[in-house]
Structures are given as structure tokens and as C-alpha cells.
C-alpha positions in Angstrom: 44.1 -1.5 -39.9 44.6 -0.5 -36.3 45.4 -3.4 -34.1 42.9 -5.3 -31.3 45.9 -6.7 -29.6 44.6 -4.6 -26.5 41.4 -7.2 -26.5 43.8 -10.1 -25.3 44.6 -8.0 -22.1 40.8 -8.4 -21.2 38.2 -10.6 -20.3 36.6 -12.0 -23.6 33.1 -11.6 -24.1 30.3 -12.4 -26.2 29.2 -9.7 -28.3 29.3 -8.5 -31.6 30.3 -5.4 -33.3 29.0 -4.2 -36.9 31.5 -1.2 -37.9 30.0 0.1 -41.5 32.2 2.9 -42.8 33.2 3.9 -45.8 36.9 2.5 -46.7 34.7 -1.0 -45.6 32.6 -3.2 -43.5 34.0 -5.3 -40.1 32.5 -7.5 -37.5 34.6 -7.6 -34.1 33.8 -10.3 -31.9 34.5 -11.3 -28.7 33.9 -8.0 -27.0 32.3 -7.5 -23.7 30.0 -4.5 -22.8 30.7 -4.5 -19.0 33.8 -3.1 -20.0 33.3 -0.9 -23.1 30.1 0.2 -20.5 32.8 1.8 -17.7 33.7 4.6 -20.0 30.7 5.0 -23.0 27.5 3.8 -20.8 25.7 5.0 -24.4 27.3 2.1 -26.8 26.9 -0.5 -24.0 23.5 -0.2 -23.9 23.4 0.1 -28.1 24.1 -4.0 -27.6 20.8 -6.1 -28.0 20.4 -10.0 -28.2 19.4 -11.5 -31.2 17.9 -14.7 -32.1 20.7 -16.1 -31.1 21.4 -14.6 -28.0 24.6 -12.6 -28.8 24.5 -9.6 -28.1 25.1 -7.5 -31.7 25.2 -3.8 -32.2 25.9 -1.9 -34.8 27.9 1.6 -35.5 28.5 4.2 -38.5 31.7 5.7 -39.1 33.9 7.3 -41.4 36.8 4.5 -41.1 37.5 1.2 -39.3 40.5 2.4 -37.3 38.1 5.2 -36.3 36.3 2.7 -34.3 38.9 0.4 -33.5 41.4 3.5 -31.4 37.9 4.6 -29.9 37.6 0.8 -28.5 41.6 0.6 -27.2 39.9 3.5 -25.3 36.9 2.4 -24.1 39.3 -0.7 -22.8 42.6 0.8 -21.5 41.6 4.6 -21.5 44.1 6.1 -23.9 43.6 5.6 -27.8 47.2 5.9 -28.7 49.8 3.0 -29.2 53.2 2.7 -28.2 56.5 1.2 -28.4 59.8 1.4 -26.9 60.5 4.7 -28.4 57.4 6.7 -27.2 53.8 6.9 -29.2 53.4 6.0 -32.3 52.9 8.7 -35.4 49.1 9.5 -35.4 47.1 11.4 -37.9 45.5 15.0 -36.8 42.7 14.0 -38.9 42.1 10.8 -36.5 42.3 12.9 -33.4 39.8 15.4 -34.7 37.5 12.9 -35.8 37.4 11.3 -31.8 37.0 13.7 -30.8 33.6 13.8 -32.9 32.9 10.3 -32.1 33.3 11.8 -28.1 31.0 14.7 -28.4 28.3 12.0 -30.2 28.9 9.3 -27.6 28.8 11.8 -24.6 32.3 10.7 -23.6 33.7 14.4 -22.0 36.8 12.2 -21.1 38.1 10.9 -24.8 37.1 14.7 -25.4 39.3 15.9 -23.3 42.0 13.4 -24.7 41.9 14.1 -28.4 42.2 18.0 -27.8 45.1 17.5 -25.4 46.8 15.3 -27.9 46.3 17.9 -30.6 48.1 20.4 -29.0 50.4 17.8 -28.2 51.2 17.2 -31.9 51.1 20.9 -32.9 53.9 22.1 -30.7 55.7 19.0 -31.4 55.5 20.4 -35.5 56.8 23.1 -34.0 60.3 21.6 -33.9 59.7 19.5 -37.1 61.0 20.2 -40.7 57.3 19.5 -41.7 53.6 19.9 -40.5 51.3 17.6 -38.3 50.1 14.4 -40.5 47.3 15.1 -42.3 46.5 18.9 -41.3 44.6 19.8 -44.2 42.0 17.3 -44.0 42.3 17.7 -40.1 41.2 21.5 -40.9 38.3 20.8 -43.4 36.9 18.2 -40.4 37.1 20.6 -37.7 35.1 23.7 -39.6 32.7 21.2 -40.7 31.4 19.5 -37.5 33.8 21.1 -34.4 33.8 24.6 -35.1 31.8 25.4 -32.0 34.9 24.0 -30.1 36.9 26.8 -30.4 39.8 25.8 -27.8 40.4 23.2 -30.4 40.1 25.8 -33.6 42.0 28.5 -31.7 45.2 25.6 -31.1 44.8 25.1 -35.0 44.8 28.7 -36.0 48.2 29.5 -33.7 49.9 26.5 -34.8 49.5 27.8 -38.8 49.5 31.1 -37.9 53.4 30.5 -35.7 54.4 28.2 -38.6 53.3 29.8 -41.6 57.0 30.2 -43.2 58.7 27.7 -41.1 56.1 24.5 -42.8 55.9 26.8 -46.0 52.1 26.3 -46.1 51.8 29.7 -48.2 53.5 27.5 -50.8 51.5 24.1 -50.2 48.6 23.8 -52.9 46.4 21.5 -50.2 46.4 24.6 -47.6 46.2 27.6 -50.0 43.2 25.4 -51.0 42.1 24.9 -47.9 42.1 28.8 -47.2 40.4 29.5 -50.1 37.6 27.8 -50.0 37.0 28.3 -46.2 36.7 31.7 -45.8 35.9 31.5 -42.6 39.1 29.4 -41.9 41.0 32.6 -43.7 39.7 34.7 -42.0 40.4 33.2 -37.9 43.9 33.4 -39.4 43.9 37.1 -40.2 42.2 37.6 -36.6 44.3 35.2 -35.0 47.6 37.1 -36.7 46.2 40.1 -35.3 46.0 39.5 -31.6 49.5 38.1 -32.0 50.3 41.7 -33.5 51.2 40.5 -36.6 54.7 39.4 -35.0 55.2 36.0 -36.9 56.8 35.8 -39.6 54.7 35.5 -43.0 51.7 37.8 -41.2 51.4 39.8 -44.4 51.6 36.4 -46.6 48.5 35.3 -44.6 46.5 38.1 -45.6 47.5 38.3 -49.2 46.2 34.4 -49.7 43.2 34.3 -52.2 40.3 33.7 -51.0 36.8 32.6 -52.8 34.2 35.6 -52.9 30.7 34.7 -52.3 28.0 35.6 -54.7 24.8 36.9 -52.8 22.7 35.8 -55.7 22.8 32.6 -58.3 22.9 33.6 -61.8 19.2 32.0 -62.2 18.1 34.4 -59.7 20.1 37.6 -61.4 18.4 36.5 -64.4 15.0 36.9 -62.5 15.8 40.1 -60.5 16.5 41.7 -64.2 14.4 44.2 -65.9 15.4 46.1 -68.2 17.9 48.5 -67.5 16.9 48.2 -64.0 18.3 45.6 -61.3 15.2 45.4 -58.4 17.2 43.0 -56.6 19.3 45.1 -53.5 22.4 43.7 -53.9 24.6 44.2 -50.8 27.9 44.6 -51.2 30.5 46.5 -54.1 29.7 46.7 -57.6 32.5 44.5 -58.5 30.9 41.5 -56.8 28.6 41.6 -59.9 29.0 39.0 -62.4 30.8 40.1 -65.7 27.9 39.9 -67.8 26.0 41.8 -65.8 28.8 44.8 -64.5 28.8 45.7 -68.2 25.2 46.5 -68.2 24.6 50.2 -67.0 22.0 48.9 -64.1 22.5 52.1 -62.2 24.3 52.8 -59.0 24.7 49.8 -56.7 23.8 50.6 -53.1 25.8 49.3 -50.3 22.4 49.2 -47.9 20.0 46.3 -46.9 17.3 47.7 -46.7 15.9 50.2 -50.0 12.9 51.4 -51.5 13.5 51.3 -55.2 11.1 54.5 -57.2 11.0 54.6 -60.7 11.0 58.6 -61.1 10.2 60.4 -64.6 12.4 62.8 -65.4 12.6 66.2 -63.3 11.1 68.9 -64.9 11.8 72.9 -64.0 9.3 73.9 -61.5 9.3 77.4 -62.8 8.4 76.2 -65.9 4.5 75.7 -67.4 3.9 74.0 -70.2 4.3 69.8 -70.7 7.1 67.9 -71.0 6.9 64.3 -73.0 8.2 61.4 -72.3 8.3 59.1 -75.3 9.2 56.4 -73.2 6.9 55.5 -70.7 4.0 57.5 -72.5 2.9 60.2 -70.6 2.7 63.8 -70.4 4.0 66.0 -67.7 1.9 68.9 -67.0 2.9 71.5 -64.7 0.5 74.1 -63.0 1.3 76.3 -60.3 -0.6 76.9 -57.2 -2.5 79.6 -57.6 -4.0 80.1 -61.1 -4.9 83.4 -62.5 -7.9 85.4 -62.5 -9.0 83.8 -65.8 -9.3 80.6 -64.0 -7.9 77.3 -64.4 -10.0 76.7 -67.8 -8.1 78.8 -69.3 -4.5 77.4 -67.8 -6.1 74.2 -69.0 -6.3 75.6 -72.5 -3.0 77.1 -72.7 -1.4 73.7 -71.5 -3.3 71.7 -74.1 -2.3 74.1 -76.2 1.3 73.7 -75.8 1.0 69.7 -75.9 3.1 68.5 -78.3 0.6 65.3 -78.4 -2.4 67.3 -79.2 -2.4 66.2 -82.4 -3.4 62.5 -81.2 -7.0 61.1 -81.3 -9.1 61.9 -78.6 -9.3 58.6 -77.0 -5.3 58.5 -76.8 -4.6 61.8 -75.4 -2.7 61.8 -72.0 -5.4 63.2 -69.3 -5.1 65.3 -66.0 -7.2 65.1 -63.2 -7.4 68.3 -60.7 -9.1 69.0 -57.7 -9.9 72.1 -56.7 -11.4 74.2 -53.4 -12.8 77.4 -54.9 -13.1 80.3 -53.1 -15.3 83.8 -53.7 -12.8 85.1 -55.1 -12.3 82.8 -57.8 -8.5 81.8 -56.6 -8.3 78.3 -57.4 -6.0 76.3 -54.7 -4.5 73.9 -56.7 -4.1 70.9 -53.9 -3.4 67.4 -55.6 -3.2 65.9 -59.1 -2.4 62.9 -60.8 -1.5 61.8 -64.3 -2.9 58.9 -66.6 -1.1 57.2 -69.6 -3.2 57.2 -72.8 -5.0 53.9 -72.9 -5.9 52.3 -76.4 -8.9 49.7 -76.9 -6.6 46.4 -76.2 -5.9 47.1 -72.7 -8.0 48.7 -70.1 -5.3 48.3 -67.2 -2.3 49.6 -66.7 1.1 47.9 -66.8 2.7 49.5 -64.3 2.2 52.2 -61.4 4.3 54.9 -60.8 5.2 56.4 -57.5 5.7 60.3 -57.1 7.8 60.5 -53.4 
């Protein structure tokens, strides 16, 4: 655990802090809010008087030490400790993570701090056999809550980007990880390799790590958006972004779009052609008639049609049926202006099960 000797340098005081985080639970004593008040006025006035008069308060975090270095700088202004040889090692992951705790407790100062020492402990890799301490984690943390700070993602993305080969971190199964799973992450390297103008060495290895695709859809959904040999979902992207089971199925031609209208269309018939065309699939009867019928009129087209109709051996009731309207004229030319087609209905259903659009 990180070390309160910095609390002997100070006047003691009376309160109470409960620190609950997850590697435990800690009451430090002794402190006094005037002081921790000059730099975070917010956790001074988080101390209330119980019962008992003591002022107690009470703080979440993901560590002890967390708290404690934040403390040291509440008390002495600096979070860091020394010895005769310089600072102390200190964990990127710990200087990200004040920084979090500054951004909650409005402290733009120990903000300030944490991204200076970052950059401090970047550059000092630089000259190092081996990277920061603990700069995977330190990566996951600052995608997860910081990523709007990009002065401190941008010092990140240089550091890996400059010491790609020198750390090996193609090679390191934590940050291949790491870039995997963050795409995002992968791709800030890529960009930030390109403004450098892909000078550094391993700038090709960057862009050659794996990274994980994202699936626009959950296989419950796919299973939902099914039908048939037809997908009605729009998917957006390239084919092979379809799941395995599903690329095998002849769902038609993927369109890269957002935005479609998706027709189901019968199949094209010659328009030179009159007579009927079946389809034994969806149930219907294609009749074409041109636009001007003959002199004999359209009853007698009519007849000639029917007559044609493969299905005109079927039972009155389930014969396919074509609706015409007509403008006649003196001369008994019938203009031939808009039709429609019905399915043959049978006595078990009187609606049908699906509509068809002609576009």
C-alpha cells in the first residue's frame, strides 16, 4: 500500500476517511479538511459530522493507493514519491486513473499533473529496453473513460506508434490483444502512423495487426431478418461480414447502401409477347395485353388469353382473375390504362398473404 508518511508533515486533524474499492476497504484517520479543502474544495465539503462529531466521509475507487497518492496531493501538491535517486517507479495505469479521479473531483491542477507525468514516462521508455509499467491496462483505462482527452490519447498513440519494434509490442500477446479488441485504439495507430508518414519503423506491422470485425447484427436478430431465400434486413457492409451459415445461403446480392427499398418482382416477361406466363410459385398468372386492342375488342383479347391459360383447366372459383379498366371511345379503340392481378383464393382464406409491388 502507498505510504501516509506525508500526514506527519501536517497538522493532524479529526476526520475520517472511508476508501471502499475493490482490492479492499480502509479507514484513514487523522486527516484534516482545511487542508485537503486548499486544492479539492469538492471532497472537503463531502465531510459531515456524525453522531459523534467526527467529521466522516466516504469515497469509491478502484484501489487504495488510488486514494492514498491523490491525498499526498491534496497535502503537498505532487502525487509522486521520492528518494535520493529521483522519483520512484510509478504505474501508467495509476497516472491515468488520477487523472480520472481529477476530472471527477474538478481538480484542473492534478489534471494537469498526471498528463505531464505521462509524457514524462513515455519518453523516458523511450530510452528503456522495455515499455512504461503497466501500458496495456493504462490503454484499456484511457479508451474507456478519457478518450475525450485526446492530448493524453495522442501522447499514447506516438509513444507505441515510435516504439513499436524498439518494445516489440507487435510480438506482446497483452498489446496485440489490446489492439484487437479496441478497434478504435487500432485504428488512432494507423492514423497516427500516417501523419508521421509511415517513417517509424514497424508502420507496416501496425497495420497488418488483427483486428476484431464487428457484426452489424446478432445472430438472434439474423435469424429474425430471415425469410426464405430472401434477407429483408439491409446489411451494410461486404458480403463476407456475413456469418458462415448464412454466406452459404444464396440470399441475393448484398448491397453496400443504408438506405433500400427491397421489391419482390415476378419474373420479367417479353413485352412483345401476349399470352400468360405462370408462375407456379407464388400462384399467379401473368397476362399481357397491349395498349390498343383490336377492332374485335377487348372481349375477344380476353378470350384468346383465357384461351392460352395454361390454368384454364382449374375450377372456376380458383382461376387467377384480371381486372381492366377501360375509357372507350366511338371508335371502339379500347385504351388500355391500368390493371392489376389477383392470386386464386380457395374457401380457407379470404385474405391474402402477401402484397406485391409492381415499380
Amino acid at each position: 500500500m502507498a505510504n501516509l508518511d506525508f500526514l506527519a508533515r501536517f497538522p493532524a486533524g479529526n476526520a475520517s476517511l472511508s476508501v471502499v474499492a475493490s482490492d479492499g476497504v480502509m479507514t484513514i484517520h487523522n486527516l484534516h479538511p482545511g487542508t485537503i479543502g486548499r486544492r479539492c474544495p469538492l471532497l472537503e465539503l463531502s465531510f459531515e459530522q456524525g453522531a459523534s462529531g467526527i467529521p466522516r466521509a466516504s469515497v469509491e475507487a478502484t484501489s487504495v493507493d488510488l486514494v492514498v497518492h491523490f491525498l499526498r496531493f491534496c497535502y503537498t501538491g505532487d502525487y509522486l514519491s521520492y528518494d535520493d535517486m529521483g522519483a520512484l517507479p510509478f504505474s501508467l495505469l495509476m497516472h491515468a486513473q488520477l487523472c480520472r479521479m481529477a476530472e471527477i473531483f474538478e481538480v484542473p491542477e492534478l489534471q494537469a499533473l498526471a498528463h505531464t507525468n505521462v509524457i514524462r514516462e513515455t519518453e523516458l521508455a523511450c530510452s528503456l529496453p522495455s515499455p512504461p509499467l503497466d501500458l496495456c491496462p493504462a490503454i484499456r483505462f484511457i479508451y474507456e473513460h478519457l478518450a475525450d482527452q485526446r492530448p493524453l490519447v495522442e501522447t499514447i498513440l506516438h509513444y507505441c506508434v515510435y516504439c513499436f519494434l524498439q518494445h516489440r509490442l507487435g510480438t506482446d500477446d497483452s498489446f496485440r490483444q489490446v489492439a484487437f479488441e479496441l478497434r478504435p485504439f487500432h485504428q488512432d495507430l494507423c492514423r497516427t502512423s500516417f501523419q508521421r508518414g509511415f517513417q517509424d519503423d514497424g508502420a507496416i506491422d501496425i497495420v497488418r495487426l488483427p483486428v476484431q470485425e464487428s457484426t452489424p447484427h446478432s445472430m438472434q436478430e439474423l435469424g429474425k431478418l430471415a425469410l426464405g431465400d430472401f434477407l429483408y434486413g439491409l446489411w451494410s457492409g461486404d458480403v463476407s461480414d456475413l456469418p458462415k451459415e448464412l454466406g452459404e445461403q444464396d440470399h441475393g446480392a448484398v448491397l453496400p447502401e443504408s438506405e433500400h427499398t427491397l421489391v419482390y418482382r415476378p419474373k420479367v416477361v417479353d413485352s412483345k409477347r401476349i399470352g400468360t406466363s405462370e408462375d407456379d410459385v407464388y400462384g399467379y398468372t401473368l397476362v399481357h395485353l397491349p395498349k390498343y386492342a383490336s377492332e374485335s375488342g377487348p372481349s375477344n383479347l380476353m378470350s384468346n388469353a383465357q384461351s392460352q391459360d395454361p390454368s384454364s383447366d382449374l375450377p372456376h372459383a380458383q382461376r387467377p382473375s384480371i381486372s381492366v379498366q377501360t375509357d372507350a371511345d366511338t371508335e371502339n379503340r379500347e385504351n388500355l390504362e391500368d390493371w392489376t392481378i389477383t392470386s386464386p383464393t380457395t374457401n380457407n382464406t379470404s385474405d391474402s398473404d402477401s402484397e406485391w409491388a409492381f415499380v
